[in-house]
C-alpha positions, -999 to 999 in steps of 0.1 A, spaced: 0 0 0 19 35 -9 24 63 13 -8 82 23 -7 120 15 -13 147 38 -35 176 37 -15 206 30 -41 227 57 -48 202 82 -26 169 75 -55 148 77 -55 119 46 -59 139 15 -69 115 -17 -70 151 -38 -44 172 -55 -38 202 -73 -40 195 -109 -15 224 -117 14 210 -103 6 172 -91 23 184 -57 1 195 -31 -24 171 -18 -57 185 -2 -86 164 21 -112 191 6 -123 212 -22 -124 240 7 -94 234 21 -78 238 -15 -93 267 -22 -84 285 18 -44 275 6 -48 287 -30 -32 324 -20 -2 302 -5 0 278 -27 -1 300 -61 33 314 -51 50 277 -58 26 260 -78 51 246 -107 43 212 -122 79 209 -109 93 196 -76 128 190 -60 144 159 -60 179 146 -51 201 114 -59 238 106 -57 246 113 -96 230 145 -103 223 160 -64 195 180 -63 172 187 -96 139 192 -109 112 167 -116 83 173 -140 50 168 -119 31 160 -149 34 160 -189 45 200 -198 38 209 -229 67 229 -252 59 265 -248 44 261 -216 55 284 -187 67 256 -159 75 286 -133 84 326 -128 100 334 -101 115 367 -85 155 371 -74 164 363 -40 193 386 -42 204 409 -71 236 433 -72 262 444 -99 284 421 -118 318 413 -99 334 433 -126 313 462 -136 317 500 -144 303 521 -117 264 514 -120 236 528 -97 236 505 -68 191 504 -71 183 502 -107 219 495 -122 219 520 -149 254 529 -161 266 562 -143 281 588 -160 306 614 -147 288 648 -137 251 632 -138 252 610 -102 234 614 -67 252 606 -39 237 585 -11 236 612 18 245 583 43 267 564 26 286 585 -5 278 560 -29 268 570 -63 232 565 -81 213 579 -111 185 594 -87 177 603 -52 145 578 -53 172 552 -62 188 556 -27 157 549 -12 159 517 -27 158 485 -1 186 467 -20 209 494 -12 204 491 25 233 466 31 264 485 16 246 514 32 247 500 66 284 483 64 293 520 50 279 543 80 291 516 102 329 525 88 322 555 98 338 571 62 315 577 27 327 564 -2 337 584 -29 334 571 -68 354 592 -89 363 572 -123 335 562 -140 329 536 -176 359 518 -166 359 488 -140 358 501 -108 368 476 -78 348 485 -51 323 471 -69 332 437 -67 318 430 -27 287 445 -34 266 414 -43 282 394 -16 276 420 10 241 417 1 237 379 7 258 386 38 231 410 53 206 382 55 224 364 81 214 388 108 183 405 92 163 378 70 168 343 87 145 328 57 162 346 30 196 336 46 186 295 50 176 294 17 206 312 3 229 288 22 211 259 6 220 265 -29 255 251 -37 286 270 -31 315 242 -46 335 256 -22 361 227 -17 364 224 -57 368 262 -60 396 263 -31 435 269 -47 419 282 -78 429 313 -95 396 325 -93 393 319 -57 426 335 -49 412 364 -69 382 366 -48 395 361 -19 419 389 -26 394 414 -39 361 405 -22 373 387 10 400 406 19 382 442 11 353 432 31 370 426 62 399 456 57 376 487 39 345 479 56 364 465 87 337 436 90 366 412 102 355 407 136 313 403 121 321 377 96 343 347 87 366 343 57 344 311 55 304 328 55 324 353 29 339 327 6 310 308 4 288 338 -7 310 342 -36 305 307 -46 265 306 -44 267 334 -65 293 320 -90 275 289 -96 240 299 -91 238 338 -104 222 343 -136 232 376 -160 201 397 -163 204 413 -197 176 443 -195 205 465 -189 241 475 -204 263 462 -182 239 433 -170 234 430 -133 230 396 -120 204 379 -98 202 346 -78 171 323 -78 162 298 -54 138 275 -73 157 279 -106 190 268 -96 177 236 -87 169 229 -127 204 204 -138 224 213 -170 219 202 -207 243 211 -236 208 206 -252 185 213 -227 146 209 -228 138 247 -211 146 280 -216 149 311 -199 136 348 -205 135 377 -179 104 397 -175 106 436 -174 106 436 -135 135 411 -133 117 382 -127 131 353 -143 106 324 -162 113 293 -171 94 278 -203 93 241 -221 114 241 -253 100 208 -260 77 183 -247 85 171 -211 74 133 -197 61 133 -161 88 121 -142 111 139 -166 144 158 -157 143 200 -166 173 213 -176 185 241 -190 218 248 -203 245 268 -186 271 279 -212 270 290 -246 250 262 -271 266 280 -300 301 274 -287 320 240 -298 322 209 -274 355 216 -256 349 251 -250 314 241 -235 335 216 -215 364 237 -201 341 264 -195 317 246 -172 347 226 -155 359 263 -151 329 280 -137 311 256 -126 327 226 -112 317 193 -131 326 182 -165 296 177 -190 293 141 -203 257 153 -218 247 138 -250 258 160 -272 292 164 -255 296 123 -256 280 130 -297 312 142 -312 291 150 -345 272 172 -324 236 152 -337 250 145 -369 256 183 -372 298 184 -375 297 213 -352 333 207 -346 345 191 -376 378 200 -397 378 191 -432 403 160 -443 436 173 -461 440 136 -477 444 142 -515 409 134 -530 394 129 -497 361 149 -489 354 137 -456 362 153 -423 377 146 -390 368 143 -355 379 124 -321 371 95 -308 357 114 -280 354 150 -267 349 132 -234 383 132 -212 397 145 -180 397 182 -178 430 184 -162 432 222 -157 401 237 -142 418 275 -143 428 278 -180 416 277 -215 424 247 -232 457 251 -247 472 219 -266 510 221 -249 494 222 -213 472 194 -216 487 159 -218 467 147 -243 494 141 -273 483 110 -280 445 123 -288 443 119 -327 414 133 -347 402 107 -375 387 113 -412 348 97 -408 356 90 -452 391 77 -455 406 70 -415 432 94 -420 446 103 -386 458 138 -377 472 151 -338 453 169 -316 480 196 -315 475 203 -353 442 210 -350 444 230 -325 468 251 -340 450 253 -366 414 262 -347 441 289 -326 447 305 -362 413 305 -374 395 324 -342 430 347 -347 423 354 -377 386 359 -367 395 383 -340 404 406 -365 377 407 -387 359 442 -391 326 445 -372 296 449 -394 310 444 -428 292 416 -450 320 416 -472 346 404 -443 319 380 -431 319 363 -473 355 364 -474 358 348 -443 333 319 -453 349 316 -485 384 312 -471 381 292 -442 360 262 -463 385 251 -472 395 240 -433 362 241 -416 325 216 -421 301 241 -432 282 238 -398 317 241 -378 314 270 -347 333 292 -362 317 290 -398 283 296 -381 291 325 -356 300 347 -391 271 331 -406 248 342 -380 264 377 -382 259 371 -425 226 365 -427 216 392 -401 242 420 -418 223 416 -449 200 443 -454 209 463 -428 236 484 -446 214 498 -469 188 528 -462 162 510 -483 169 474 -465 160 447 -483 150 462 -517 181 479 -524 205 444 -517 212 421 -548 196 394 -559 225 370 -549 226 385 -515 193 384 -511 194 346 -521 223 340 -498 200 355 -467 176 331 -474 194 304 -468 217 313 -447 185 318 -423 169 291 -434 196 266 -425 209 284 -391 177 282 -379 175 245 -385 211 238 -371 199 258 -340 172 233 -338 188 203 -340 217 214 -316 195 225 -287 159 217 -295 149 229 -259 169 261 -256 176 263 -295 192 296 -284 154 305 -281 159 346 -288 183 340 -317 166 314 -339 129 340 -334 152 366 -344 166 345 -373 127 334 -384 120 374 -382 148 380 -404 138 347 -426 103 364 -432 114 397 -446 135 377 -473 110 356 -482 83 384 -483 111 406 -501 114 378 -533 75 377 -534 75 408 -538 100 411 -568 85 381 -584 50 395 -587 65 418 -614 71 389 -636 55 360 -627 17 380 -608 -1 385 -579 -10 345 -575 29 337 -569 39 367 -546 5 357 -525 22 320 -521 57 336 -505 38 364 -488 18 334 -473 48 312 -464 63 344 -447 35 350 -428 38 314 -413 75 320 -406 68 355 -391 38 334 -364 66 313 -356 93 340 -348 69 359 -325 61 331 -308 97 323 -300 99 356 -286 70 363 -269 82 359 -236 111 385 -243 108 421 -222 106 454 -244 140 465 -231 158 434 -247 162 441 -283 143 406 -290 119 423 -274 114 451 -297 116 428 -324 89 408 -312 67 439 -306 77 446 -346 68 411 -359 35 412 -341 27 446 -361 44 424 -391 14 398 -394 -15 426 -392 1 442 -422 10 408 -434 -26 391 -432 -41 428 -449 -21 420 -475 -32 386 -476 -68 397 -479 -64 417 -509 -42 399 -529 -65 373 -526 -94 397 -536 -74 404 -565 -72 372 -579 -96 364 -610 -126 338 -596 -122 306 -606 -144 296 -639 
């Protein structure tokens, strides 16, 4: 006989449930209904777990559908990036020289004097006062250090004036005997550790311990907010419980307020894992890997990190130099120790001489260090390229196809910066590009989008591919519209249609995305898009001649 659920108001045997998230059990209909204000704050069709392999994660409840919204949930703490320009310390906006408000307790600098009203400023406030000395900010758009403690202060602060907000901050994970003897622990120990005790003379209030491990929750559990330039970062309880995917089944998109939601890419199972992904999808397998070793303490065996075609995709493949040979090579496996936590990958530093990258065609072997000089020379070469200039972006393309699979990183991150470049160096946009460019667009959207897709079919970099869709539309629209004037209103009708279709897909990627975020605005613009779009629709099909 299983476990008997309790009541979530009395604890008496409850045979009910919610039917929202499958996780609070209820004896009555009225009882249900007297927790409802309680219960609508956590009700997710997601609940923690834990286990040995993966810790602590999250658990579908019940089926989730892709697109739904599985939770929103506001920061538990937010503050400035470790390394940030002077920003105002209660709505982080960028300060500028000559245009601040000083705090008039503290001396710390802010866009307004509302914004030093602002609760979140009340630790560094307090710690400040208590130093008995303001603080004066006197270089500004350049990193400024003192900058660095601020987020950790903040988590600090709970200990002695939110207990709640304290216990659940201490609960997230901190990695703090994998992060010990690192650079970046020396570094913050230095800059944040040491400043906290010595400027704000908090030595004898906290413990190089309680301080340490605030700048490890933060490290491994703080998101970037992007609604602002610099970003400002926030940590979230429920969130940071979701597990990584190189190709995760969620996504993630920030509301206006800061709020952070959490949405199905693609069809969950009850019972199912959520994940989302913690690094960059769009970078190659080992960067993925060193960087989460790096920042994060673990070392990916995902299964697209233990794919090394990436899902068939080549994402990292270099092409053969075998006379005759079109085929291209890859390892055995991306999959080995991540010897050096601290430092980029570097092929002299590793131990891994005897790795050998094989031809999939002809079983050619090549070393691991001459492909990696190789990639070095490539992203060198890549470095340099001018901002903004199709022509650079072609060139680049053209030359390095000759090294690279099609799909490799490096061909797609100028690809992606192709296909958007296109049209927008011209005052009439799309009409005034060629008809090759406007061809290459086309499917250079077409076929980024799909890559995204099959990469990361949750996240499927979620803002980029709506953003590649909106672009997608506007070619297709664009080459209905030159078409009509040879081949008739019948013809453009069939691209305008297929553009609109393409159009309802983008804004749907992006409808989560805040005004502020330029997926935002372009969301707001492709929503405009398919009024205008389905007008045209309507009388281009008026136009037609009736059928006989």
């Amino acid at each position: 006989m299983g476990e008997l659920n309790q009541c979530a108001v009395c604890s008496a045997p409850a045979e009910q449930k919610c039917s929202g998230c499958q996780n609070a059990h209820y004896c009555s209909r009225e009882h249900q209904k007297q927790d409802w204000r309680q219960h609508k704050q956590r009700c997710t069709p997601a609940r923690v777990k834990e286990d040995t392999k993966y810790g602590r994660y999250l658990e579908a409840t019940r089926e989730i559908k892709a697109g739904d919204i599985i939770m929103k949930e506001s920061p538990l703490i937010t503050g400035p990036a470790q390394v940030t320009p002077p920003v105002c310390l209660g709505c982080y906006k960028l300060l500028e020289a000559g245009k601040t408000v000083s705090c008039a307790d503290c001396g710390w600098p802010f866009c307004s004097e509302p914004c030093t009203r602002n609760e979140v400023h009340k630790p560094e406030c307090l710690y400040t006062k208590n130093r008995g000395e303001k603080v004066t900010i006197s270089s500004f758009g350049i990193p400024h250090p003192n900058y660095q403690c601020i987020t950790v202060l903040r988590c600090l602060y709970q200990r002695d004036y939110n207990e709640k907000l304290w216990a659940k901050l201490q609960s997230l994970e901190s990695h703090c005997a994998d992060r010990k003897g690192t650079d970046k622990w020396n570094n913050d120990k230095k800059m944040i550790a040491d400043f906290i005790v010595n400027f704000f003379k908090l030595g004898s209030t906290f413990t190089e311990e309680e301080i340490m491990k605030c700048c490890g929750i933060i490290q491994i559990n703080g998101h970037e907010v992007p609604l602002l330039e610099p970003e400002y970062v926030a940590v979230f309880e429920r969130v940071s419980m979701a597990e990584h995917s190189c190709c995760a089944n969620c996504n993630k998109s920030f509301t206006s307020s800061g709020d952070i939601i959490l949405c199905a890419g693609v069809d969950i199972p009850a019972s199912g894992h959520i994940s989302v992904c913690y690094t960059d999808p769009l970078w190659g397998t080992e960067a993925r890997r060193h960087h989460l070793a790096d920042s994060k303490f673990f070392e990916c065996t995902c299964p697209r990190c233990a794919d090394v075609t990436e899902f068939g995709t080549m994402y990292s493949a270099v092409k053969c130099k075998k006379k005759d040979c079109k085929g291209y090579l890859l390892p055995d496996t991306f999959i080995l120790p991540i010897l050096h936590k601290t430092t980029c990958p570097d092929p002299a530093s590793r131990g891994l001489d005897d790795k050998l990258w094989k031809c999939c065609s002809c079983g050619d072997a090549v070393s691991d260090a001459i492909i990696q000089q190789l990639l070095q020379d490539i992203g060198r070469e890549l470095s340099v390229m001018p901002k903004g200039d199709a022509d650079a972006c072609e060139r680049f393309v053209s030359h390095c196809a000759s090294y690279l699979h099609p799909a490799h990183y490096y061909m797609t991150d100028v690809s992606l910066a192709l296909a958007q470049l296109v049209g927008q160096q011209h005052a009439l946009g799309l009409a005034a590009v060629t008809e090759d460019r406007l061809i290459l667009k086309t499917q250079l959207c077409r076929k980024l989008a799909d890559l995204l897709e099959t990469l990361a079919p949750g996240k499927a970099e979620t803002r980029l591919r709506g953003t590649l869709l909106f672009e997608l539309h506007a070619a297709v629209a664009e080459t209905g519209r030159r078409k009509s004037a040879t081949e008739g209103p019948l013809v453009m009708l069939g691209y305008i249609t297929e553009s609109r279709k393409i159009l309802e897909q983008s804004a749907w990627l992006l409808r989560h995305e805040p005004s502020e975020l330029p997926e935002g605005q372009v969301s707001r613009q492709a929503r405009a898009n398919l009024l205008q779009l389905d007008d045209l629709i309507t009388k281009l099909s008026a136009a037609l001649p009736s059928p006989i």
